[in-house]
N, C-alpha and C positions, 0 to 999 in steps of 0.2 A: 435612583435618579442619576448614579455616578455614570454607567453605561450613555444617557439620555446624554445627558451635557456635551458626553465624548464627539458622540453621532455629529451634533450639531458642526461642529470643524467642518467634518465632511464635505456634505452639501457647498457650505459659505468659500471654503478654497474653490471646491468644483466650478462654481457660480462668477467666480473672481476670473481663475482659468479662462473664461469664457469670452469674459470683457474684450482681456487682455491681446487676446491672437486671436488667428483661426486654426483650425484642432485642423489634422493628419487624419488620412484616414481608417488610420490603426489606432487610434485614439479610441479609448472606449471606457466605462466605469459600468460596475456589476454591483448591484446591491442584492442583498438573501437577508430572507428571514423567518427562519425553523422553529415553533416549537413542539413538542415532544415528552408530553405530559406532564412534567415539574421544568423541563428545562427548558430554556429559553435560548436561540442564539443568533445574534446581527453581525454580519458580516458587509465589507466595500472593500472593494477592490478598484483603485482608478489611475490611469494615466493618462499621459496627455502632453503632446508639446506642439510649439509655437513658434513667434516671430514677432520679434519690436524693432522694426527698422533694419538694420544690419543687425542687432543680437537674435541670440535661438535661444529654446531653453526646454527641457523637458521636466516635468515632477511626476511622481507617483506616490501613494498612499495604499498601504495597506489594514485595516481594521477589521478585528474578532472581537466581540465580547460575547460572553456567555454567562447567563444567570440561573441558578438552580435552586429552588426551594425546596429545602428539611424538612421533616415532618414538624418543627418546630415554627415553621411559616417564616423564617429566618432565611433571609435572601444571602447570599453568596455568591457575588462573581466573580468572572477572572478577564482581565480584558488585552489585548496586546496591539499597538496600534504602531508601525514605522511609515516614516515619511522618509523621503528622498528628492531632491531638487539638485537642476543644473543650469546654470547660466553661462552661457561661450559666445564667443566671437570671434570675427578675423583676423589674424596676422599675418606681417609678411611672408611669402611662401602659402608653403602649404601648412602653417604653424595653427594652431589657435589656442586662448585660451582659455581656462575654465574656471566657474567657481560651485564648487559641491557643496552641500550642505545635508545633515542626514540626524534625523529623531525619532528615536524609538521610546515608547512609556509601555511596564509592562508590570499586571500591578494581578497577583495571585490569592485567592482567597479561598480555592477547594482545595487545593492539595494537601492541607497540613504544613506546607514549608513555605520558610520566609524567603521567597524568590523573586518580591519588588526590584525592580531596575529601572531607573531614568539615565537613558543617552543622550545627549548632543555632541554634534561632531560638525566644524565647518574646515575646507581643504578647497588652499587656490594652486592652479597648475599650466601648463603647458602640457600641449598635446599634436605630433603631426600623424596626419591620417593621410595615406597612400592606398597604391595598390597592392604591394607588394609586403610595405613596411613598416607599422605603425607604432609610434614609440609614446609615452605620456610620464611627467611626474610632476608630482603636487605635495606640500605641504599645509601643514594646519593644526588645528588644537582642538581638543577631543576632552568631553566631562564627562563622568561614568560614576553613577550612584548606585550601589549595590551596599542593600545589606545596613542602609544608613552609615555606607562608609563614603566619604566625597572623593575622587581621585581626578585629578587633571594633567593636563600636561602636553608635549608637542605630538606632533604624527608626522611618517612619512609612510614616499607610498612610488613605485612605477613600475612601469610595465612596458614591454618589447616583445611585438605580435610579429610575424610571418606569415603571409596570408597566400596559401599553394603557389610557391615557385615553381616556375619546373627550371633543375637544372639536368641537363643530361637526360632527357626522358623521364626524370624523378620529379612529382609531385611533393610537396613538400610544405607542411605546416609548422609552424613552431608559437611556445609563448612561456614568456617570463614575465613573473609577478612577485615583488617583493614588498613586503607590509611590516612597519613597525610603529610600535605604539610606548613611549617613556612616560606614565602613568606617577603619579606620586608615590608607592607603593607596589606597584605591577608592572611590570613588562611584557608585554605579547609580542609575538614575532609569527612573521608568515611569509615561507615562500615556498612557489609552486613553480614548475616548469612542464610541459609538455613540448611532444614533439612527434610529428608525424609523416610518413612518408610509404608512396606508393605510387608503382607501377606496373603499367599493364605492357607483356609483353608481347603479346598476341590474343584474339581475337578466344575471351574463354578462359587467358590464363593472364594472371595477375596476383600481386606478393603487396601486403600491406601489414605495415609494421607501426609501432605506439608506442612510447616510453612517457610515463607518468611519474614525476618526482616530486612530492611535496613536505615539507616539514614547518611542522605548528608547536609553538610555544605557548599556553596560554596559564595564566595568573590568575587565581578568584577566590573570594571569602567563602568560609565554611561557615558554620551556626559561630563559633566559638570567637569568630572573628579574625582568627588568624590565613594566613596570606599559602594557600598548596597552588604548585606548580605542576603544569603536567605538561610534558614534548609529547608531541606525537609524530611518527615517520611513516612514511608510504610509498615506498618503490612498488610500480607496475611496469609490468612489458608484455606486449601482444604481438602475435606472429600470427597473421592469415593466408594463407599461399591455396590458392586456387588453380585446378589446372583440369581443360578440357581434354580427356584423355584421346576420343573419337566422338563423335555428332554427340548424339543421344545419351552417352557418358561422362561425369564429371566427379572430380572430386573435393575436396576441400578440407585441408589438414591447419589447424590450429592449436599454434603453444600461447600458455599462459600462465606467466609466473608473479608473484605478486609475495611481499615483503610487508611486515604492519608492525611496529614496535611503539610500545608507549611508556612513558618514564612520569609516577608520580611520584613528589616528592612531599610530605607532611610533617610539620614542627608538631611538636608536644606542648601545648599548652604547660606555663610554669617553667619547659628545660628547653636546655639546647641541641635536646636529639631531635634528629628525623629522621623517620620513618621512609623508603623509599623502596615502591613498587614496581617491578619491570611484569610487563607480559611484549610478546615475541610470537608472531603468527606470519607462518612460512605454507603458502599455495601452490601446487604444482599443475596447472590442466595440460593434457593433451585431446584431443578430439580428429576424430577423422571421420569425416563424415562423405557416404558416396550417391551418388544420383542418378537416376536413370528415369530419361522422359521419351516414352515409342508411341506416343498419342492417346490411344486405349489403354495405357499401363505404365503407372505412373511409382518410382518404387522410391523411397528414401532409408537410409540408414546411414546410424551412429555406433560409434565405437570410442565411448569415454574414460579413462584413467584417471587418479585423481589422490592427488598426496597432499595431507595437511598435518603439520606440527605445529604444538601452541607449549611456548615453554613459557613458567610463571616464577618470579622471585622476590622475595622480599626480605630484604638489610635494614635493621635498625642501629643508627651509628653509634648509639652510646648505652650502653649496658646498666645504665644507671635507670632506665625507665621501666617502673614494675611488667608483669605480663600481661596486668586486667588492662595495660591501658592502649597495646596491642591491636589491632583490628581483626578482620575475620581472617581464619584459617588461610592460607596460598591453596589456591585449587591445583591439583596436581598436574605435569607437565603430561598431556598427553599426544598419542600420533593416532591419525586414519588414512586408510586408502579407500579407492569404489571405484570399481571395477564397474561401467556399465554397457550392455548393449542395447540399443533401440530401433525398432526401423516402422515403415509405414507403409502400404501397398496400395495402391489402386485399382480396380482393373473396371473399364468401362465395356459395357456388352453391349453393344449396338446402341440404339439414339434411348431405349427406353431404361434399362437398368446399368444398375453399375453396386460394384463389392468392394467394402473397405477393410484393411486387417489390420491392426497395430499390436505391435507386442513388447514386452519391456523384459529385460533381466538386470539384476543390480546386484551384487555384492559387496557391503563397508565391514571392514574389520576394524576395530578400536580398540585402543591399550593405553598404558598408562604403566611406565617404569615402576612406580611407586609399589610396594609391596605390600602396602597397606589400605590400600584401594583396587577396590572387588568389582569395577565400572568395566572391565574390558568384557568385549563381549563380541560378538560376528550376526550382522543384520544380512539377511537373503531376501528379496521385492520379487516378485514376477505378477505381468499383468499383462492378459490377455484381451482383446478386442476385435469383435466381425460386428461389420453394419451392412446390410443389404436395403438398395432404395429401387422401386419402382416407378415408373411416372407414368400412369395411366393415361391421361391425356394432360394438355396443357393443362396448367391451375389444382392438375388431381394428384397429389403424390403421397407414396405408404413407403416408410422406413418402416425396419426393424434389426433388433441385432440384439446384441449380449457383451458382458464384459466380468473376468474374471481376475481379483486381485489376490495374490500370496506373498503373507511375508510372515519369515522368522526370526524372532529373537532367539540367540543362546548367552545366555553370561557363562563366561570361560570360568570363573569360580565357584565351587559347591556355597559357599556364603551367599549368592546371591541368585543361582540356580533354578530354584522355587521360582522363579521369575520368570523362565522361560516360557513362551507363549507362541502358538499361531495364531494369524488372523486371518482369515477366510473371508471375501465378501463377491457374492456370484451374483449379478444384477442381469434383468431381461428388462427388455422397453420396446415397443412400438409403437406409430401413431399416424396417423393421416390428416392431411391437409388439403383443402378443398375451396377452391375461388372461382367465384365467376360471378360477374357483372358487380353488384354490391351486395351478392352473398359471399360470407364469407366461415368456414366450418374448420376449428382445429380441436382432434381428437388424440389424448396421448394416456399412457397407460406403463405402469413400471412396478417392477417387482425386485424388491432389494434383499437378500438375507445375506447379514451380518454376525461370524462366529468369532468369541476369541475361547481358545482351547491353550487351559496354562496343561503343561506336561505333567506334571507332579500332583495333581489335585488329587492323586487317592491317597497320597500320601499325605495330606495334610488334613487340619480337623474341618477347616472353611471351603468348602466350595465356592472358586472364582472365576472360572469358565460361565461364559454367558453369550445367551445367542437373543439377537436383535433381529425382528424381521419386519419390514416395510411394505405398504402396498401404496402407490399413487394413481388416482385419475381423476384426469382435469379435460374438462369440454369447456369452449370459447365459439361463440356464434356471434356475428354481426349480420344484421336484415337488418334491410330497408325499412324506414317509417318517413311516407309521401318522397318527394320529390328530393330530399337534401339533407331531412331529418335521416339519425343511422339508431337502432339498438344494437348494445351488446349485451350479451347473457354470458355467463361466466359459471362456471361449477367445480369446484375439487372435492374432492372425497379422498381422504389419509386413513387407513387403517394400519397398527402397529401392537405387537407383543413383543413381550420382553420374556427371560427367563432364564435359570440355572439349566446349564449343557454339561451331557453326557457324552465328547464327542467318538471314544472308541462306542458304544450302543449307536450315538444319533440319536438321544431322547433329551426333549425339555423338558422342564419342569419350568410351566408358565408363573409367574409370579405379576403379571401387570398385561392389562389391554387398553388401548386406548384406539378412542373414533373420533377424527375431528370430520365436520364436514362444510361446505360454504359456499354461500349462496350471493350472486349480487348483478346487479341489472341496474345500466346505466343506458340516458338516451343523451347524444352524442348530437351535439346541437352549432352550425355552422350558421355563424349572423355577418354580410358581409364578407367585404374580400379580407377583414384583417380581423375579425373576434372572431372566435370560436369556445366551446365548454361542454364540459358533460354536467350530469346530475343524474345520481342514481343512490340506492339506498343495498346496504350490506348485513348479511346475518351469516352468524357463526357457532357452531353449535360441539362442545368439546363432554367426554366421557370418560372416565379412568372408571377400570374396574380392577378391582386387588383379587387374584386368587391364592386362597390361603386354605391347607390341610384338603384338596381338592376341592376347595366349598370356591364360588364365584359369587362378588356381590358390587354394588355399585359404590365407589370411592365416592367421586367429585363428581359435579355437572360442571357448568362454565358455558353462560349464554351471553355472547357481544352482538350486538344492532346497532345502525346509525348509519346517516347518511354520508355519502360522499360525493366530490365536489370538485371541478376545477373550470378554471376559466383564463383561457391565453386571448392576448392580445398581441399582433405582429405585424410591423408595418416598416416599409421603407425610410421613411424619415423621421417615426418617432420609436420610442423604447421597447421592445419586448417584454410583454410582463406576462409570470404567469401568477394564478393563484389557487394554491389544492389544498386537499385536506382530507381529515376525515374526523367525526366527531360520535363516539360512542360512548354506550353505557352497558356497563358488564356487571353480570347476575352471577356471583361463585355460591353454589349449594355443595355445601360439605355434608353430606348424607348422613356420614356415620355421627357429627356429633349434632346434625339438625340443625345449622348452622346456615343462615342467606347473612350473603353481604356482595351489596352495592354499591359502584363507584364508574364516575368516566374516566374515556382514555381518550386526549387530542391526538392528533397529529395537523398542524399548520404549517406551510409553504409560501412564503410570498419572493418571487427574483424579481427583478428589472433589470434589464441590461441596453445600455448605450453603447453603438457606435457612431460615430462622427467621422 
């Protein structure tokens, strides 16, 4: 019932909103609600602002909750619900000012951890809004329950926009935001800054540039009660420089660098050590990417580089604290690079066909200083792709093509060697598509095999090379029934083996097959200019078979039936609703121990959504 009570707010503010002003036409609230065989989840989403006279005012509300039942029939949810309010009004100039107000309730009962928090926060301020220049700062008082710890205390807060200057031909954004919060206990700190600029010099060529700077302080209880600190830093910078070489040629060179450091810090329950962790993550992209568009032949390609370092440290300041009390190991400082090339073809053949090719090559190397760690290793991708499409006449059209992916692991150490593997996966697909008037015919068809081949299996006593193979097809029919009524018929068929691979022979040895297959037919039902729904009934029919010592026998069956269901409502001036579903019951026959067991499976959907 805790979920239920929640809800009720909802609604009663929405309802109030309403009184009050008249809503915006981006004003709108979304309610959902899913469930999902044991779980359960309600979701609102709403804003909305207005007018009292000379004052303005906007709110929003966010609400999730979710309930799960145990096999213990023991309810469990989790629920997290923020609100947000503003009230402003005129002052002299172009000033005004405001009053914010902001409540989050957020109350956990799946996780295992104690992550309860109650917010309140109210902050009054000035603010000038320009074209050019908009500046605000507000102060206020802030409560924060966590943990059954109470903490209060003042807040500050402002911010200084730049909204595209142009000076000198340069386009120009900027923003600064600085947050603090002196908590009984805690301090948090936040400031961000951006800033951006771009110009175009001609007609094709243009240079846009981005620097992202922001640093987070943030203070919070562990289990134990005691008070860990963590800074976090974030230097970004982006370079985009585009330039039209000749007509139908262009190009487009991008740097990006980017900086991430974080600093915890953690007391030792009973002493005066702490503990403190640094990690340090350093980005390098470049990209160059070229274009070429001659009408019938359309071509793109990439050429990416790509450097990462992540260094890890951890300092404990007093020697006095045993080692069990310690945390996990420092993961080792490591570097990569990747080397990639990609590109993409077109070519159009007159009005009816046309050919696509895409292809990929990638190389990452990874290491690790440490001598004690056996993780370095060198990843090779290639991945190949042709589609050829035909278009018979209008509404008639047959793809087909292929697609081939390779990639290798080496681990550069005999310790971990035994690991080395290919994976091989070669995929073919075709299919046609076929419309005219209110028939409608789509026919598709795919065949997947999937190898991984480790290097070393004859040297070891376990065979672990194994080859997956896939078949799919799926048929989709819509025809007419009378004048408005529509059917759709619907079919898949999955066929799959599984099995240990030989891959210098190319022999399986089958260990698993499996058949699913599915059936379902729904009549598609349009009442009026604003309801609409289908209603159709689903059957699904699944088969494992174990092959063992050459012998083939029947594993599992697994039969699910039941209907299915939706119904939209959509209209100009009142809500969108939809409502679907599906409701089954499944038959699992475990063959070898003579075993049936039954049980259903929901699926429920109900949205509504308001705009005003």
């Amino acid at each position: 019932m805790k979920a239920f009570r929640i809800i009720i707010v909802v609604p009663v503010f929405m309802w109030g909103a309403l009184i009050f002003g008249q809503a915006a036409t981006s004003d709108s609230t979304l309610f959902r609600f899913q469930q999902q065989n044991s779980t359960y989840r309600w979701s609102n989403i709403f804003q909305y602002s207005g007018r009292i006279s000379q004052l303005s005012y906007d709110v929003s509300n966010s609400f999730i909750s979710t309930m799960t039942e145990v096999q213990s029939a023991q309810k469990q949810w989790k629920d997290d619900q923020q609100f947000r309010g503003r009230l402003y009004g005129p002052m002299p100039g172009k000033w005004l000012w405001e009053l914010q107000g902001n409540l989050q309730w957020y109350n956990d009962e799946q996780s295992g951890y104690f992550n309860d928090s109650r917010i309140g926060a109210a902050a009054l301020g000035i603010r000038r809004e320009a074209r050019a220049l908009n500046f605000g700062v507000s102060s206020g008082y802030k409560q924060d329950i966590r943990r059954q710890f109470v903490d209060t205390g003042p807040t500050l807060a402002g911010e200084l926009s730049l909204n595209r200057a142009n000076w000198a031909g340069y386009k120009t954004s900027g923003m600064l935001q600085l947050r603090g919060e002196n908590l009984d206990t805690r301090q948090n700190r936040t400031y961000v800054t951006r800033w951006l600029v771009s110009k175009e010099f001609a007609p094709g060529v243009s240079d846009h540039l981005s620097v992202n700077v922001s640093q987070r302080k943030r203070s919070y209880y562990l289990a134990s009660g005691i008070v860990e600190e963590r800074s976090e830093t974030r230097q970004h910078l982006e370079n985009q420089l585009r330039y039209r070489v000749f007509d139908p040629f262009s190009v487009r060179l991008s740097t990006e660098y980017s900086r991430d450091q974080t600093a915890i810090e953690t007391p030792f329950v009973g002493s005066a050590a702490v503990q403190q962790k640094d990690r340090a993550n350093y980005n390098l992209r470049n990209s160059l990417g070229m274009f070429l568009d001659t009408g019938p032949f359309r071509n793109e390609m990439y050429i990416r580089y790509e450097v990462q370092q992540n260094l890890y440290r951890t300092d404990v300041r007093d020697t006095v604290v045993a080692p069990s009390q310690l945390r996990r190991q420092t993961p080792p400082n490591d570097n990569s690079n990747t080397l990639q090339l990609e590109g993409k073809s077109r070519l159009g053949i007159g009005y009816q066909d046309s050919l696509q090719f895409t292809a990929l090559a990638m190389r990452m190397q990874y290491n690790t200083p440490d001598s004690t760690n056996y993780d370095d290793r060198d990843e090779v991708r290639y991945r190949y792709g042709l589609e050829y499409i035909h278009l018979f006449a209008p509404g008639f059209r047959w793809r087909t093509g292929g697609e081939v992916l390779l990639s290798h692991y080496a681990y550069l150490y005999s310790q971990r060697s035994a690991e080395n593997y290919w994976n091989r996966v070669y995929r073919l697909f075709s299919g046609v598509h076929w419309k005219r008037h209110r028939w409608e015919w789509h026919t598709s068809a795919e065949v997947l095999a999937n190898y991984y081949d480790y290097e070393y299996d004859d040297l070891l006593q376990q065979v672990r090379s194994i080859a997956f193979r896939h078949m799919v097809y799926r048929q989709q029919i819509y025809h007419p029934l009378g004048q408005r009524w529509q059917g759709q018929f619907r079919f898949d068929l999955q066929l799959e083996d599984q099995g240990r691979l030989d891959w210098t022979a190319f022999v399986e040895e089958l260990i698993l097959e499996r058949e699913i297959g599915e059936i379902e037919y729904k009549i598609l039902v349009p009442i009026g200019q604003t309801l609409s729904g289908n209603l159709g009934y689903r059957y699904q029919r699944r088969i494992d078979w174990r092959i063992k010592e050459g012998k083939k026998f029947t594993a599992e069956r697994i039969y699910t039936q039941g209907p299915v269901f939706q119904v939209r409502y959509r209209s100009h001036k009142l809500p969108v609703i939809v409502w679907e579903g599906t409701l089954m019951d499944v038959t699992q026959v475990d063959v070898q121990q003579s075993n049936t067991t039954k049980y259903p499976i929901s699926h429920l959907r109900l949205q509504a959504f308001w705009r005003w």
